[in-house]
Every structure is written in C-alpha cells, then in structure tokens.
C-alpha positions in Angstrom: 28.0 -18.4 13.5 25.2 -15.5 14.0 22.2 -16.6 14.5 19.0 -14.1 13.5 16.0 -13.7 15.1 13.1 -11.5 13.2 10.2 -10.4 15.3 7.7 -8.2 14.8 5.2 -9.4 12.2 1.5 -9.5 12.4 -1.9 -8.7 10.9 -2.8 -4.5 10.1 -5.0 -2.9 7.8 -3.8 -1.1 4.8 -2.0 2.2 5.6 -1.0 1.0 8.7 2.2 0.6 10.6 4.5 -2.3 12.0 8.4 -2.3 13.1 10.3 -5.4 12.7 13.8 -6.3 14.8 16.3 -8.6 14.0 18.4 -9.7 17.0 21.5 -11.2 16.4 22.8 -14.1 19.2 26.5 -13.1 18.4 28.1 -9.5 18.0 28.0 -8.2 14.5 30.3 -5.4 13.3 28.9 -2.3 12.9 30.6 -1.9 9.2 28.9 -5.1 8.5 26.2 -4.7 5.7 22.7 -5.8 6.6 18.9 -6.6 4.6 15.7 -7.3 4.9 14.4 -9.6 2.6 10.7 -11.0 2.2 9.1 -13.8 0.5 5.3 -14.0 -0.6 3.1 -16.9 -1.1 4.2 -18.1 -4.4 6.7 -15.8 -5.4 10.8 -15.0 -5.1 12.4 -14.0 -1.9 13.4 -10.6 -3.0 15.7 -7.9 -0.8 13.4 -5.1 0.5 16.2 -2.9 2.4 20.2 -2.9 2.2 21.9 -0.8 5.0 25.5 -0.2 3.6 28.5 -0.9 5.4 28.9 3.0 5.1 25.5 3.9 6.8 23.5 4.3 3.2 20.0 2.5 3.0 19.1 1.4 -0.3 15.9 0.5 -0.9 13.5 -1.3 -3.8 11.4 0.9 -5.4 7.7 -1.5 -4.4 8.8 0.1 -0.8 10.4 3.4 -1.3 9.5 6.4 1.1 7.1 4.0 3.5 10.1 1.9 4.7 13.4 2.4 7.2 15.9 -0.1 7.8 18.4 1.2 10.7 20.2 -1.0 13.3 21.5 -0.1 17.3 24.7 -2.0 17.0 24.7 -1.5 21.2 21.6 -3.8 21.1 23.0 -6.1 18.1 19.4 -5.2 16.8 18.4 -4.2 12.8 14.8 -2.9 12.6 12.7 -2.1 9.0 10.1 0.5 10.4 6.8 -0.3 7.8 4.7 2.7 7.2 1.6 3.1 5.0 1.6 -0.8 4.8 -0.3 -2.0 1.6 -1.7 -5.4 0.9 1.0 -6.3 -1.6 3.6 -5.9 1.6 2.2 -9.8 2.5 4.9 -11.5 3.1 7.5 -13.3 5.3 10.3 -11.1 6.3 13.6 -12.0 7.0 16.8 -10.1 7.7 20.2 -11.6 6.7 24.2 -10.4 7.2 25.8 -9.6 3.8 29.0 -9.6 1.4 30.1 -7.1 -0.3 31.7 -8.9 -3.4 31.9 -7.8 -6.8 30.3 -4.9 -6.7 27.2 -7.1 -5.6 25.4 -7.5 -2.5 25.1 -11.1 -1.6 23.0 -12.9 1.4 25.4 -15.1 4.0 22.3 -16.8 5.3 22.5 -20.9 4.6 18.9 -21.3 5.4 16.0 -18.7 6.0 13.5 -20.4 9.0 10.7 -19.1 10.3 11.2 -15.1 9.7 8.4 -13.1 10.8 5.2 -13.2 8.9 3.4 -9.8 8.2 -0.2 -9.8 7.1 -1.6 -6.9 5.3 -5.5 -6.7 5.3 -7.3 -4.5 2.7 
C-alpha cells in the first residue's frame, strides 16, 4: 500500500504564500487521480483540489484562482501551491489517491494521520 507524506505547512500572514508536497513511499501511476483535502478545527474534511486522471485540476470555489495542485510523477511528488493565503485557509491538509467510480470522485485513504498543519494569521 502507498503511504503519503504531506509537508509543507506552517504559520504566514494573510495574503501570503506556502507550497505543500505530498510524497508517496510507493510509485503511483501517473493516470492515477490525486486531492488535497483539508480539515479545520471543528468542521468537515472537505476536498480543496482534484487533479484528474486526464491532467484537469478542479478546484472548490473557497480556493479558486489562489490555489495549484500539480504533481512530478518522476519525484512521486503532488504539491498545492497556496497563494494569497486567507485566515479561513486554517486548516490541516492532506492529500489522498482517488477512484474514479460512478461518476464520483472518492478518497482511497483508510485513515488521514498527521497531514500538514497550515496556520493563517490575520
């Protein structure tokens, strides 16, 4: 099984930048769909960033035009490139494989761990 590891995370000010990496331990196809997900203090994990088996980024709408997902498959690596960071952003971020089923996206992760904490300071 792949195991993901997010890095990245830290404090900034508003309007500020960060990039976040997720390595993965094993080889991932490069057709294989891949998020970023975060989770705030009290509230639902929610999916920030979808790159497409095909290559197209989706994104939800709290974050679109300030954030990039894109992935280097030689490096087994996905970043989400954070621009113009706002408080709101708080959260824990993760990044997670996914399936393509149904016309829905879903998450392969079994459990979440750690992720990388990201800190927005107004």
């Amino acid at each position: 099984q792949v195991q993901l590891v997010e890095s990245g995370g830290g404090l900034v000010q508003a309007g500020g930048s960060l990039r976040l990496s997720c390595v993965a331990s094993g080889s991932i196809s490069s057709s294989n769909p891949m998020a970023w997900y975060r989770q705030a203090p009290g509230k639902q994990r929610e999916r920030v960033a979808t790159l497409t088996s095909g290559g197209i980024t989706v994104y939800a709408d709290a974050v679109k035009g300030r954030f990039t997902i894109s992935r280097d498959n030689a490096k087994n690596t996905v970043y989400l490139q954070m621009n113009g960071l706002k408080p709101e952003d708080t959260a824990v971020y993760y990044c997670s494989q996914l399936l393509y089923f149904g016309g829905t996206y879903y998450s392969t992760r079994t459990s979440w761990g750690q992720g990388t904490q990201v800190t927005v300071s107004s």
